[in-house]
C-alpha positions in Angstrom: -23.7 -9.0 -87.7 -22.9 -11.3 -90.9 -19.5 -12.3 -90.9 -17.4 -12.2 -93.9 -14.9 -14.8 -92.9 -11.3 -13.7 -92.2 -11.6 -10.6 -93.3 -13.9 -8.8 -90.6 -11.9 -10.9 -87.9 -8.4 -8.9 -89.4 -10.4 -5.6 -89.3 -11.2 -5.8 -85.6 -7.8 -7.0 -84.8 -6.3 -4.6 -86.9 -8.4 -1.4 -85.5 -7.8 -2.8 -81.7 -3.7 -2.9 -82.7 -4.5 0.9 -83.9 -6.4 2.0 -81.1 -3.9 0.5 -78.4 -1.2 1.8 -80.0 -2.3 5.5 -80.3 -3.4 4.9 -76.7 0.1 3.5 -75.4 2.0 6.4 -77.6 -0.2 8.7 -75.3 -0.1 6.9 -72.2 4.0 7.5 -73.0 3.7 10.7 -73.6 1.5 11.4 -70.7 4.2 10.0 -68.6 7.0 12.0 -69.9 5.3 15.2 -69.4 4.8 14.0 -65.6 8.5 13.3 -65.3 9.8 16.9 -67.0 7.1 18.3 -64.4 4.8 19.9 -67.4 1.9 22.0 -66.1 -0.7 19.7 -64.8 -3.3 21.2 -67.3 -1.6 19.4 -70.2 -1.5 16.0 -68.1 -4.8 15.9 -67.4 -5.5 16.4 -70.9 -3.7 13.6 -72.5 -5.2 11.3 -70.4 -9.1 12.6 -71.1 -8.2 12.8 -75.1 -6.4 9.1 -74.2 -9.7 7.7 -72.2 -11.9 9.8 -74.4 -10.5 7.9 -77.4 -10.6 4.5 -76.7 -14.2 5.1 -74.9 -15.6 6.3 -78.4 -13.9 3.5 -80.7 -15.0 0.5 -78.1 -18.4 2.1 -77.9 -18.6 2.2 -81.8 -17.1 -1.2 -82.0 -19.3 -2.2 -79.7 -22.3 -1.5 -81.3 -21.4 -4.0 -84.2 -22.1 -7.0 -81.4 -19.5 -8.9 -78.7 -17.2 -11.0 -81.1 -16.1 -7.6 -83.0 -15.4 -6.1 -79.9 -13.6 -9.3 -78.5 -11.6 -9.1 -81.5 -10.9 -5.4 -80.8 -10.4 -5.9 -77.5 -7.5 -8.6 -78.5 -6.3 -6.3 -80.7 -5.3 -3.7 -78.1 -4.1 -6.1 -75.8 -1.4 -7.5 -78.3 -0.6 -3.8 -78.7 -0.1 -3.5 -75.2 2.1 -6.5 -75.2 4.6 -4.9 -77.6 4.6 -1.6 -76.8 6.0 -3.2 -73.5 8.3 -5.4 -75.5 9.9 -2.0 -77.1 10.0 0.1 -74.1 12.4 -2.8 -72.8 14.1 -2.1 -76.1 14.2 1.5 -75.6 
């Protein structure tokens, strides 16, 4: 992989923010449909489409070399820090 400077390292980081936040607004959603007692049909689907999703953009990510997905990897986690931050918020 040639690296481009800052930019690539802000495109990784940016698409791991992306990706953990669609997969936390899932995970969220997965967990209200459990508590209103939804049909488990419709649970078990928002978590394949969630696992699913993430699977697919780390693979592709992964197949640029480690530091991109390090940097992806980073990404989601900082998404998954403040997508706790706002649920205490919420």
């Amino acid at each position: 992989m040639n690296w481009n400077g800052p930019t690539d390292i802000a495109l990784y980081l940016t698409s791991g923010m992306a990706l953990g936040a669609l997969y936390f607004l899932l995970l969220a959603w997965t967990v209200r449909l459990h508590a209103s007692k939804a049909a488990a049909t419709r649970i078990i689907s928002f978590c394949f489409v969630r696992f699913a999703v993430a699977i697919s953009t780390f693979w592709i990510i992964a197949q640029q070399g480690a530091s991109p997905l390090l940097l992806a990897l980073l990404g989601f986690l900082f998404a998954r820090i403040a997508t706790q931050c706002w649920m205490r918020l919420v």
